[in-house]
C-alpha positions in Angstrom: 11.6 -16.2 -24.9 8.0 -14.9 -24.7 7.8 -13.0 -21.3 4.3 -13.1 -18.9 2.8 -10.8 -16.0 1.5 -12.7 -13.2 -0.9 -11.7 -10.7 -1.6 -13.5 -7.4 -4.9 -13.1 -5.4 -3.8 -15.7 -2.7 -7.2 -15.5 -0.1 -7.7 -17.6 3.0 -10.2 -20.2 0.9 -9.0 -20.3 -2.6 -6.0 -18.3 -4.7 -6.4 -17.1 -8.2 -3.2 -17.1 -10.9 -3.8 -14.8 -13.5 -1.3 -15.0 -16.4 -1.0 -12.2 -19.2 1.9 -11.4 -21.5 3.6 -8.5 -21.4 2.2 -7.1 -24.6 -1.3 -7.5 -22.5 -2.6 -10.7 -24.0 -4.6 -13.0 -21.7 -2.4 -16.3 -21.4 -4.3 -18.5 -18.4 -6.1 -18.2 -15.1 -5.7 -20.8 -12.8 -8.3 -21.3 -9.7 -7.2 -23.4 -6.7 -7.1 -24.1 -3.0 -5.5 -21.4 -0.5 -2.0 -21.1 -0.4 -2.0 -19.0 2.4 0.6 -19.4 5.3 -2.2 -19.3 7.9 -4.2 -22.2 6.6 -1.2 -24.8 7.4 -0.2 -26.5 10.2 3.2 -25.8 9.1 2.8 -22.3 8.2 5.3 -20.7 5.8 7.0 -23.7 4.6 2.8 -25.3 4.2 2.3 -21.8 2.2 6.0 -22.1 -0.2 4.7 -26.2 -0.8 1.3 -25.1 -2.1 2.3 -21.8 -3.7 5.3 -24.1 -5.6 2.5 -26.7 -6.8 0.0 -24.8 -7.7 2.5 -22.7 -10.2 3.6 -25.7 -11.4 0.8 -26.5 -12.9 0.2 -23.2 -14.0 3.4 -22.9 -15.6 3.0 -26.8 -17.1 0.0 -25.9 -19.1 1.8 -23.1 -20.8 4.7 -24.7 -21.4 6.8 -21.6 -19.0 8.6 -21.6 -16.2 9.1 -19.0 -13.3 11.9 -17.5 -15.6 9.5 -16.4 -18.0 8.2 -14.2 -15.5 8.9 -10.6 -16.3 7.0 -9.2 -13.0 4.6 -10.6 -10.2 2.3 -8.9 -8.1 0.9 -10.8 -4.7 -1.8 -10.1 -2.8 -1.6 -12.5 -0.4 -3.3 -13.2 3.1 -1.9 -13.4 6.3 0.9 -10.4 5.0 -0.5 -8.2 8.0 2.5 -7.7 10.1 6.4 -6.7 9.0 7.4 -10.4 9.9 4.8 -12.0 8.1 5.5 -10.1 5.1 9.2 -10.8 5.1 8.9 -14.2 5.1 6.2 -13.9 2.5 9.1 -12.4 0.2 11.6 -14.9 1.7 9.6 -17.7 0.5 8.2 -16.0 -3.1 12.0 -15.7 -4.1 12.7 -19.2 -2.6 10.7 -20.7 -5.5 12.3 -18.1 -8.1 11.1 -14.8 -8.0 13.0 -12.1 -8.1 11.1 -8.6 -9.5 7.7 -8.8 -7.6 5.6 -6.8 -5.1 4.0 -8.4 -2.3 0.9 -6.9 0.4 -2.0 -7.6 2.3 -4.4 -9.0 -0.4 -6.2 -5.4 -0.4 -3.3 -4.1 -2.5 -4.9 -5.9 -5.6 -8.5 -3.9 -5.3 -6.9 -0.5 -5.6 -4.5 -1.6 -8.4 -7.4 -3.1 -10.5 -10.0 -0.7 -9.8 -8.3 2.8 -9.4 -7.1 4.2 -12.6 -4.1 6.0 -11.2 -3.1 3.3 -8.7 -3.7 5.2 -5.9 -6.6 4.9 -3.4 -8.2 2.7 -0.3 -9.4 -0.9 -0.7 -11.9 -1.2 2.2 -12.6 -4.9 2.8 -15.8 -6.1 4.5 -16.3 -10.0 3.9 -15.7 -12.8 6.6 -12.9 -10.3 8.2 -12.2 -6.5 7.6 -9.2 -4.5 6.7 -8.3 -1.4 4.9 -5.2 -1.3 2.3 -4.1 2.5 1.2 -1.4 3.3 -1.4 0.0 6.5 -1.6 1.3 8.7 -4.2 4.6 8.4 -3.1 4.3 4.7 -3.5 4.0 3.8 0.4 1.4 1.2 1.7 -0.6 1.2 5.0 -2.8 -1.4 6.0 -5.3 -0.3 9.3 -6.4 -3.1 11.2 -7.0 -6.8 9.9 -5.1 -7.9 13.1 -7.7 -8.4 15.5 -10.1 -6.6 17.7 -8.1 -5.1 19.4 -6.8 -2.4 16.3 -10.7 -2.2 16.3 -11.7 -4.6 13.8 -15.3 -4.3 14.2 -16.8 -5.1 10.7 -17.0 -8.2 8.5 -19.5 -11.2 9.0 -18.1 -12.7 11.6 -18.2 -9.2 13.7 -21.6 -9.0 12.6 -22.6 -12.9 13.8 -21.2 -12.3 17.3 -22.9 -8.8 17.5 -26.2 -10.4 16.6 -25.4 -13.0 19.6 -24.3 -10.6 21.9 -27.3 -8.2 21.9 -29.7 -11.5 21.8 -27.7 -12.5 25.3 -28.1 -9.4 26.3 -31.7 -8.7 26.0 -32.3 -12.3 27.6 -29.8 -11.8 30.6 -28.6 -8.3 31.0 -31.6 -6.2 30.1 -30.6 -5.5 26.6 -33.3 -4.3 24.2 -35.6 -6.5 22.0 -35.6 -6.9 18.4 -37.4 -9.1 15.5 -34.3 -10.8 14.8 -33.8 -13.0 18.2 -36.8 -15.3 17.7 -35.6 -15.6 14.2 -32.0 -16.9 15.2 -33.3 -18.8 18.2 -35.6 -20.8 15.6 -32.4 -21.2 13.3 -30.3 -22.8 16.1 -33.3 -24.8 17.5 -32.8 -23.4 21.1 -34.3 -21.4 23.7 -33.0 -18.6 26.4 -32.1 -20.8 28.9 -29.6 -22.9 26.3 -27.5 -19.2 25.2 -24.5 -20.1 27.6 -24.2 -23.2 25.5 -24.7 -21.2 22.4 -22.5 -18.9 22.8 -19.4 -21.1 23.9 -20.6 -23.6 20.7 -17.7 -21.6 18.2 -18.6 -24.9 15.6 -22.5 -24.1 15.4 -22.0 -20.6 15.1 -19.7 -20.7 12.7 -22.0 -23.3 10.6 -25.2 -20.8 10.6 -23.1 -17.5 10.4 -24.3 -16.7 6.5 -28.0 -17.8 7.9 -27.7 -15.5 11.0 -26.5 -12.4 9.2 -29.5 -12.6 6.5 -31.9 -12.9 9.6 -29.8 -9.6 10.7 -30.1 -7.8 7.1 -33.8 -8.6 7.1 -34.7 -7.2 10.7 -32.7 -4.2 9.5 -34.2 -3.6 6.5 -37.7 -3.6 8.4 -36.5 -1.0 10.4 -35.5 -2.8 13.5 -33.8 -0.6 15.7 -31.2 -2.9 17.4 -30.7 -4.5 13.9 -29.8 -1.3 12.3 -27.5 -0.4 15.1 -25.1 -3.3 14.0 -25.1 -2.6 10.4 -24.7 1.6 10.8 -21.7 0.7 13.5 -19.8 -1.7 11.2 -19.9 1.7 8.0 -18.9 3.8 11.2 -16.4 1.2 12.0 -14.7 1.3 8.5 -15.1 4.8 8.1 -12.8 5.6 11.0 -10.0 3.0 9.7 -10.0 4.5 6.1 -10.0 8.3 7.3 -7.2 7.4 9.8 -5.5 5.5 6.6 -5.7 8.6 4.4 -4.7 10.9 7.4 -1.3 8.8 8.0 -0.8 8.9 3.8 0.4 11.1 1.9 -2.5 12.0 -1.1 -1.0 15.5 -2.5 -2.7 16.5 -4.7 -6.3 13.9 -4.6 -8.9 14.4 -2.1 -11.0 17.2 -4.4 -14.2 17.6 -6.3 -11.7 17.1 -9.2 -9.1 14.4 -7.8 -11.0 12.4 -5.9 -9.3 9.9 -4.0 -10.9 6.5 -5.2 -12.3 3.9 -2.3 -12.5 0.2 -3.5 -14.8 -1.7 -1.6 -14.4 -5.5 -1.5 -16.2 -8.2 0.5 -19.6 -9.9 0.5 -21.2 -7.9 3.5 -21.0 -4.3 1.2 -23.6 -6.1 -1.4 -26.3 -6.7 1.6 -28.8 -4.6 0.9 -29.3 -2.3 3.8 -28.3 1.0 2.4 -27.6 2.4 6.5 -24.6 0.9 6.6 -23.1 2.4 3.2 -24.6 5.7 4.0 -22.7 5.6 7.4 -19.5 5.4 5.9 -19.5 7.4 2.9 -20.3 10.4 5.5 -18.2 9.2 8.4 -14.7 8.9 6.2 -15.8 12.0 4.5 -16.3 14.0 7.8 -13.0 13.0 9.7 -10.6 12.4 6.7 -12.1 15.7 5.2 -11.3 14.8 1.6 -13.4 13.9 -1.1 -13.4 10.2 -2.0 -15.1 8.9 -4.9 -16.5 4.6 -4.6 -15.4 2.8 -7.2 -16.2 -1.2 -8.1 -14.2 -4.0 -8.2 -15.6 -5.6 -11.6 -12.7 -7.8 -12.5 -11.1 -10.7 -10.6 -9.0 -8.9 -8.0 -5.7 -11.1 -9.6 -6.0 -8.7 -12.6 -4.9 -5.7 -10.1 -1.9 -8.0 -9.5 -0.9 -7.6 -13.0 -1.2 -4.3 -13.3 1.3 -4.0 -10.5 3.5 -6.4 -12.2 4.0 -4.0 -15.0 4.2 -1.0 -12.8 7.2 -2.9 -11.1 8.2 -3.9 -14.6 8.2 -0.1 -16.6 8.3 2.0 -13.1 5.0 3.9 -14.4 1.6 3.1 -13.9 0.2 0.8 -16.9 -1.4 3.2 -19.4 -5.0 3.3 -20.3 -4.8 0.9 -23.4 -2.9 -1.8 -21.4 -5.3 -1.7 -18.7 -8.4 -1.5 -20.6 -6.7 -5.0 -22.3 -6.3 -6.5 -18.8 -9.6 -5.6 -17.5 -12.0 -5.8 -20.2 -11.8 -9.3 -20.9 -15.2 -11.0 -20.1 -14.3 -13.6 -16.5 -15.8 -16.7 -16.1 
């Protein structure tokens, strides 16, 4: 019985399967709809219903089952708290797994990108977190549970920030900048409407992309307010990855000739204002006081998840030939 790797990118908007064999043969990739937890009304059992179809038709079109599984490795959303990922696993094994690993969907960045499996995965897209794995094989996710473990990064951070300071400099003597008759043309409102603005979560949410650009513009003209923003949210990162390496244990990386290897994932790191990079390439640099070395994400992050599968499976990290088969295959 032929015997497969799976990986499982599992995001808040769509989840990607990715199947390989265990010799390292590509076998399928299957793109669909979200199966995580926090996108049903029904939660976990909503998550195990989607997670069970989706597979199935996975597993259909190769003529497999879940028993031809050899290894899994989920990154899934919504795995932020010790709870949430124990039910994660609960459910996982519910519809047949039983050798897998399961995280935060982070996990999958530093297993694709970082040679030695080892290293940060700093996400800045719609939301922010950062995922560490050690060398002793111990995870730590810092933040990615709300404002108040200082989650101040990601677009939506950025499109309230942009509000806040335009409120600001209309009612509580904030300073000016290019971008707030900009974003008051986009919304089609004036001064006297930004109580109604702000408490309008639908319309903000529908010109959020629109609202950053106006911000990445102003920045990249130099505006001083605009800048502000974008330098904070690399300081803001910064802080959560130096505080991740600090509380893991790197013996042996963090030199000019072990670097420690920072993943960055998420559409806000490809704006570009280069402030907000330079920020927190010197800001994690300064309070972690190791050397850390940015690496790119080039493959679908679901490949990291079958890299982790056959960690799980051999107990070593994949060698260089099996990797180079996973990740050198040209993605659609």
């Amino acid at each position: 019985m032929k015997k497969y790797f799976l990986g499982v990118d599992g995001g808040n908007t769509k989840t990607d399967y990715l199947l390989y064999t265990t010799d390292g043969e590509y076998a399928d990739m299957h793109r669909t709809g979200t199966c995580s937890h926090e996108q049903f009304g029904n939660g976990f059992a909503g998550m195990e219903k989607a997670m069970s179809a989706q597979l199935s038709e996975l597993f259909a079109r190769n003529g497999i089952s879940v028993k031809n599984i050899e290894a899994a490795g989920f990154g899934l959303a919504g795995a932020d708290l010790p709870y949430q990922v124990a039910e994660l696993k609960k459910r996982v094994e519910s519809i047949g797994f039983t050798q897998y690993g399961l995280f935060n969907d982070g996990i999958l960045g530093i297993k694709a990108a970082s040679e030695n499996g080892v290293g940060l995965c700093v996400v800045n897209g719609t939301g922010t977190v950062v995922i560490g794995a050690d060398t002793c094989g111990k995870f730590l996710q810092v933040g990615g549970v709300g404002s108040l473990s200082g989650d101040t990064a990601g677009g939506t951070y950025i499109r309230d920030r942009i509000i806040t300071f335009m409120y600001a400099h209309y009612y509580r003597c904030g300073a000016e900048s290019s971008m707030f008759a900009d974003v008051m043309r986009l919304i089609d409102a004036n001064p006297q409407d930004l109580s109604a603005v702000i408490s309008d979560y639908p319309a903000l949410e529908k010109h959020m992309t629109d609202i950053i650009k106006i911000g990445v513009k102003a920045a990249l003209a130099g505006d001083a307010v605009a800048k502000k923003i974008f330098d904070d949210v690399g300081i803001s990162i910064a802080k959560s990855a130096a505080g991740c390496i600090r509380n893991l244990g790197f013996k042996g990386f963090g030199t000019e000739e072990n670097p420690i290897d920072i993943i960055k994932v998420g559409t806000i790191w490809k704006i570009p204002y280069d402030g907000m990079n330079a920020a927190f390439i010197k800001t994690v640099s300064e309070l972690s006081g190791k050397t850390c070395r940015i690496v790119n994400l080039k493959a679908p992050a679901a490949a990291g998840g079958v890299l982790w599968a056959k960690e799980i499976a051999d107990g070593i990290v994949p060698d260089p030939e099996y990797r180079k088969k996973v990740l050198n295959r040209p993605w659609a």
